[in-house]
C-alpha positions in Angstrom: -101.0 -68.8 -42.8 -100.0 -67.4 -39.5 -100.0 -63.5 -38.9 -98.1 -61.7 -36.3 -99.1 -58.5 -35.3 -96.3 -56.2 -34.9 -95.4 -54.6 -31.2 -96.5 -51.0 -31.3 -92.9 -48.5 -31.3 -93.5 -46.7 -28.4 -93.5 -42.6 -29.1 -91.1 -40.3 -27.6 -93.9 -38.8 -26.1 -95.2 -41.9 -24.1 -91.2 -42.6 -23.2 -91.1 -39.0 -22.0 -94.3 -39.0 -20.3 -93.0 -42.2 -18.3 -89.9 -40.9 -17.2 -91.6 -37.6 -15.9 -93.7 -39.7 -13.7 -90.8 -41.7 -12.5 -89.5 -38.9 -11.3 -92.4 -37.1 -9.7 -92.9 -40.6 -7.5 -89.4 -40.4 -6.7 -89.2 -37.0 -6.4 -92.4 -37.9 -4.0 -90.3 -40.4 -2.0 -87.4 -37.9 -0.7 -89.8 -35.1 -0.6 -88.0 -34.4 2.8 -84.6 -34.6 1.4 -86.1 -32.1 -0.9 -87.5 -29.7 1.5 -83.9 -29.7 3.3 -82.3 -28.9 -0.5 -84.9 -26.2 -0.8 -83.9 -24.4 2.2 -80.5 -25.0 1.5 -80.9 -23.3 -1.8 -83.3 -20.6 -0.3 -80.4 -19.9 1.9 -78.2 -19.3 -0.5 -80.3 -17.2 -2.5 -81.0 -14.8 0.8 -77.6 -14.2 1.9 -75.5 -15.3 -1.3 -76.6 -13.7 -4.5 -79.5 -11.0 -3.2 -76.0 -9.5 -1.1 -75.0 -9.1 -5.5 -76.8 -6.3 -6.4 -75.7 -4.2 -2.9 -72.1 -4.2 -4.7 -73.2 -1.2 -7.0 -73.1 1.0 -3.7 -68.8 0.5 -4.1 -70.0 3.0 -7.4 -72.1 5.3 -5.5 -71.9 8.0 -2.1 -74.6 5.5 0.0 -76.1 6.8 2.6 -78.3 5.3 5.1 -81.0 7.3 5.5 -82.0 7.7 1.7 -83.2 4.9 -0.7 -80.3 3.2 -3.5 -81.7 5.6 -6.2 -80.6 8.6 -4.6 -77.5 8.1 -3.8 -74.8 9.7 -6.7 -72.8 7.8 -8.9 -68.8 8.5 -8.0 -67.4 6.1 -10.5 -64.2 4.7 -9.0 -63.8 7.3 -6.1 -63.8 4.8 -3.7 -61.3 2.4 -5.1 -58.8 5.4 -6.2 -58.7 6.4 -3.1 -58.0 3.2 -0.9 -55.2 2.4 -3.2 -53.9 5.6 -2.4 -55.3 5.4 1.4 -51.5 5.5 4.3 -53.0 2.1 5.5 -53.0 0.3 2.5 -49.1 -1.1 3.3 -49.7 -2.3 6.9 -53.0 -3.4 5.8 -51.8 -5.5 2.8 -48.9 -6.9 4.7 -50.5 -7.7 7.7 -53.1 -9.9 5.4 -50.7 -11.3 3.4 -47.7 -12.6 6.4 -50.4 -14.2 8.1 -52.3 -15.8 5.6 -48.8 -17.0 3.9 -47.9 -18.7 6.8 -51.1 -20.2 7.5 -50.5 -21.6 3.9 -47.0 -22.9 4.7 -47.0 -24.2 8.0 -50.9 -25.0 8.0 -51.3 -26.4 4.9 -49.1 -29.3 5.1 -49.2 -29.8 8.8 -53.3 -31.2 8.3 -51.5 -33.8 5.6 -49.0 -35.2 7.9 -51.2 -35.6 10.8 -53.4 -37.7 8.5 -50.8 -39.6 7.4 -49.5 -40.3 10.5 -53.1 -40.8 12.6 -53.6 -43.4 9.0 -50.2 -45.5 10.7 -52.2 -46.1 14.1 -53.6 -49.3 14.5 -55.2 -49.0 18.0 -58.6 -48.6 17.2 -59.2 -47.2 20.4 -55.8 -44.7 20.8 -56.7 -43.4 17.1 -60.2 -42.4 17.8 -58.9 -40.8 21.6 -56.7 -39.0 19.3 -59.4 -37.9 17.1 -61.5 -36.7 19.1 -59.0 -34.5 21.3 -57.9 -33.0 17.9 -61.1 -32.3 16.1 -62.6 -30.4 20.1 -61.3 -27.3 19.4 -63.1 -26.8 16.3 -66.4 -26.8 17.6 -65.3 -24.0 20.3 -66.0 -20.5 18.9 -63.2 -18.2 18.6 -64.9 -16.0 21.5 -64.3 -18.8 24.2 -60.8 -19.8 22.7 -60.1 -15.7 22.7 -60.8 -15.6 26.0 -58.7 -19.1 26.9 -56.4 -17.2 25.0 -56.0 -14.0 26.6 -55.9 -16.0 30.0 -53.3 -18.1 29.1 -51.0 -14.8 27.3 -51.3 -12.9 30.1 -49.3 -11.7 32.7 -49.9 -14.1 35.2 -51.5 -16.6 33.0 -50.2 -20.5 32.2 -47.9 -20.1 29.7 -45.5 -17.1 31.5 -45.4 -19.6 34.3 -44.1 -22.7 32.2 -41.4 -20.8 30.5 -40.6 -18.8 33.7 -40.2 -22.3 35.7 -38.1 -23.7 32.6 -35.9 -20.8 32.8 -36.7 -19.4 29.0 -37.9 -16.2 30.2 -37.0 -14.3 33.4 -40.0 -11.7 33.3 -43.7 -12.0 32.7 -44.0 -11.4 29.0 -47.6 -9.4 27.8 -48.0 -11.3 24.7 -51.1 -9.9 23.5 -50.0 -6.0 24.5 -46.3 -7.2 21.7 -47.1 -6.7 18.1 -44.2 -8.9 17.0 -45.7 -12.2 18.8 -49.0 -11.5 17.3 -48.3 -13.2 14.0 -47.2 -16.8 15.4 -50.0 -16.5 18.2 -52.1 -16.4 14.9 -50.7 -19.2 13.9 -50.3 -21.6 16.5 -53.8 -20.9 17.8 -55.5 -21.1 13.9 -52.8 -25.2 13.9 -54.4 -25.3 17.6 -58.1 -25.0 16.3 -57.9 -26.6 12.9 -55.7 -29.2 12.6 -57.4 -32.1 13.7 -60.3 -31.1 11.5 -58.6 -30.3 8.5 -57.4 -33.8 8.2 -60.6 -35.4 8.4 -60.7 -34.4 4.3 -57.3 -36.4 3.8 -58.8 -39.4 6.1 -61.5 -39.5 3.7 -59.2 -39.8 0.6 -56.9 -42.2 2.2 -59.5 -44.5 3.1 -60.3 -45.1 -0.3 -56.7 -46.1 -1.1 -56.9 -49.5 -2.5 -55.1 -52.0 -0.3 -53.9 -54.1 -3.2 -51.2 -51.2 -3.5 -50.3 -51.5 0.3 -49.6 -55.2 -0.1 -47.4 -55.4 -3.2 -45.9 -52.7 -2.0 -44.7 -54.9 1.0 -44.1 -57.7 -1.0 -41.4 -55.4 -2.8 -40.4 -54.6 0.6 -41.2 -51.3 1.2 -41.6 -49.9 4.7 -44.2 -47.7 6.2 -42.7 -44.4 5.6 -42.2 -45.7 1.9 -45.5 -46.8 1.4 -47.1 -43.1 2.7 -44.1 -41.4 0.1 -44.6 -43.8 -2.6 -48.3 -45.3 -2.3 -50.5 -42.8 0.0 -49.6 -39.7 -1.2 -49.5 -40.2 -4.7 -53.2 -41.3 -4.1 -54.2 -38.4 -2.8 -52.6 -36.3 -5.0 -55.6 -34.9 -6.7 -57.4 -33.9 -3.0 -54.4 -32.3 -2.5 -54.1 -30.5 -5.2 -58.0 -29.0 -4.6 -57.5 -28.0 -1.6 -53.9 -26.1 -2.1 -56.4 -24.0 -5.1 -58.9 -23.2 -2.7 -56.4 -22.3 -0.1 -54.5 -19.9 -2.6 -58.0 -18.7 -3.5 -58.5 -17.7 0.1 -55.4 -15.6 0.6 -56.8 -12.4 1.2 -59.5 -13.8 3.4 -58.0 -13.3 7.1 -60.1 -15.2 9.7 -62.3 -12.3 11.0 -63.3 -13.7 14.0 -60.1 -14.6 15.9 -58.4 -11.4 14.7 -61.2 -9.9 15.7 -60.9 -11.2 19.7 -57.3 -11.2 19.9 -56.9 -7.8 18.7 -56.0 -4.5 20.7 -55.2 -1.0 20.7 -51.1 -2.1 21.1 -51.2 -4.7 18.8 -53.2 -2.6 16.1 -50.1 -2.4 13.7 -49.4 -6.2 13.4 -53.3 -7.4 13.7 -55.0 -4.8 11.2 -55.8 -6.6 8.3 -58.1 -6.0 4.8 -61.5 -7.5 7.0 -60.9 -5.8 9.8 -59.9 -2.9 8.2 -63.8 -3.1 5.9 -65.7 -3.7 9.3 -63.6 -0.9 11.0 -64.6 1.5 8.4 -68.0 0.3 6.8 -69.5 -0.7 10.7 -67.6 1.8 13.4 -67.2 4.8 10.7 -70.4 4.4 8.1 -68.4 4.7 5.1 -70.5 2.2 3.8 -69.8 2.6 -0.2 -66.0 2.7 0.9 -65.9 -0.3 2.5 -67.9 -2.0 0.2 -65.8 -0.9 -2.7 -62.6 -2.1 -0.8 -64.6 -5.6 0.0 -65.3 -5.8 -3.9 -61.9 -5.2 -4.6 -60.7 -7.9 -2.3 -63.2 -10.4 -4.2 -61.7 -9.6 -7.5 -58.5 -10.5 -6.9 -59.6 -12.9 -4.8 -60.9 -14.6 -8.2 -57.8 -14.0 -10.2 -56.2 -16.1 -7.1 -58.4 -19.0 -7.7 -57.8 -18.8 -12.1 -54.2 -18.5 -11.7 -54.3 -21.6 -9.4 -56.6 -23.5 -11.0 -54.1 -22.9 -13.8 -50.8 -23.6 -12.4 -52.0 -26.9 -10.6 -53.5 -28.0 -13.7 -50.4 -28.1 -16.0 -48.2 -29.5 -13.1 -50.7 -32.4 -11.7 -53.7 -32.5 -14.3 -55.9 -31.6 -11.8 -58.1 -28.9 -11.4 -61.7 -27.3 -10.2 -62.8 -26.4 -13.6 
């Protein structure tokens, strides 16, 4: 008679100790993936959620010269009083006009470039394309301010074209006339970004099956139809993303090229919520003020990105969270 020994049941202990040293030798392998991660995260930590704890100043009169514990709680001083603040109007509808129409005329404009670069089929013309398109984004908004301001100006490229096509019969000082400074916004944020912007939608439309392309030409449908009735579709959900985080971002003006194309004579069309925190927390030291004003900004900021996240979640079944 014939015995069989039975295969030991290996212990949750043994299976756990196994998979803890399978990751340890991987974790070994991409240990330089892992230092990148690290200083990533350190990174973060640094300048992302240390910055956190600063926000109590928008609570307190902070002043430089004396330690955080000394400085007197005044509640919500600071808020009460930038509600209340002459500025707040311009300030909020300066922010607002130009980050509205960055959302309607940028937002879209990114979609149908990619659309339409996705309908090239010269290799070679498509990438020239790219490549002129994506330039301007790796230019800082200093040099582009100062193309800017060269081309604006009196005697600068753009007075001459319309001069010589007969728009204009005088030298217009674009820069020094609040009401162009909104569509010079505009154009130059489309001028910068667009080509860049797309390179998200490229991504998604790449990884459009092409089964769907061809019965959609077996049913006849043309190229226009098959971006309306296949492409977009498809990318539907990147879309919808990107429109929450854009809506998200409303109050966020883009520092920087405000910050360059902005004078003294333009001051009442270009002053917005950022500028407005540097102005006061840098150039005056009202540090607490301009924090509280930049918490405030946060805040709503949030309730943006919920409301979105909402909205686009009942209409497309898509969402962040």
């Amino acid at each position: 008679m014939s015995v069989h020994a039975e295969a030991p049941n290996p212990t949750a202990a043994s299976i756990g100790g196994a998979a803890r040293r399978s990751w340890l030798k991987k974790l070994m392998r991409q240990r330089a993936l892992q230092v990148m991660a690290l200083l990533g995260i350190a990174w973060m930590i640094v300048f992302n959620f240390i910055p956190i704890y600063w926000n109590v100043i928008a609570f307190r009169e902070f002043d430089i010269i004396q330690p955080l514990s000394a400085a007197p709680w005044v509640g919500l001083d600071h808020f009460k009083e930038f509600l209340t603040d002459d500025s707040l109007g311009y300030v909020i509808r300066n922010t607002l006009a130009m980050s509205l129409l960055k959302l309607i005329i940028g937002f879209p404009l990114p979609i149908a470039f990619a659309l339409l670069l996705n309908e090239v089929r010269s290799i070679r013309y498509k990438k020239w394309i790219q490549t002129v398109s994506y330039l301007p984004h790796f230019l800082s908004w200093v040099i582009l301010g100062g193309i800017l301001a060269t081309w604006l100006a009196d005697v600068g490229i753009i007075n001459k074209l319309l001069m010589g096509l007969g728009f204009i019969d005088e030298p217009i000082s674009y820069l020094a006339e609040p009401k162009y400074f909104w569509s010079i916004i505009v154009a130059s944020d489309l001028w910068k970004e667009l080509g860049w912007s797309a390179i998200i939608y490229l991504a998604a439309i790449s990884g459009v099956s092409p089964e769907l392309y061809e019965a959609a030409t077996i049913d006849g449908a043309g190229r226009f139809q098959k971006m309306w009735k296949v492409t977009l579709p498809c990318i539907r959900g990147t879309i919808a993303i990107l429109f929450i985080l854009a809506v998200s971002a409303l109050l966020n003006s883009n520092f920087d090229q405000i910050l360059v194309l902005k004078n003294s004579l333009n001051e009442s069309k270009s002053t917005v919520i950022d500028v407005y925190v540097y102005q006061t927390g840098i150039s005056d030291g009202r540090f607490s003020y301009s924090a509280a004003v930049g918490l405030l900004k946060s805040v709503i900021a949030l309730g943006l990105l919920l409301g979105a996240n909402y909205v686009t979640k009942k209409l497309n079944d898509t969402s962040l969270f």
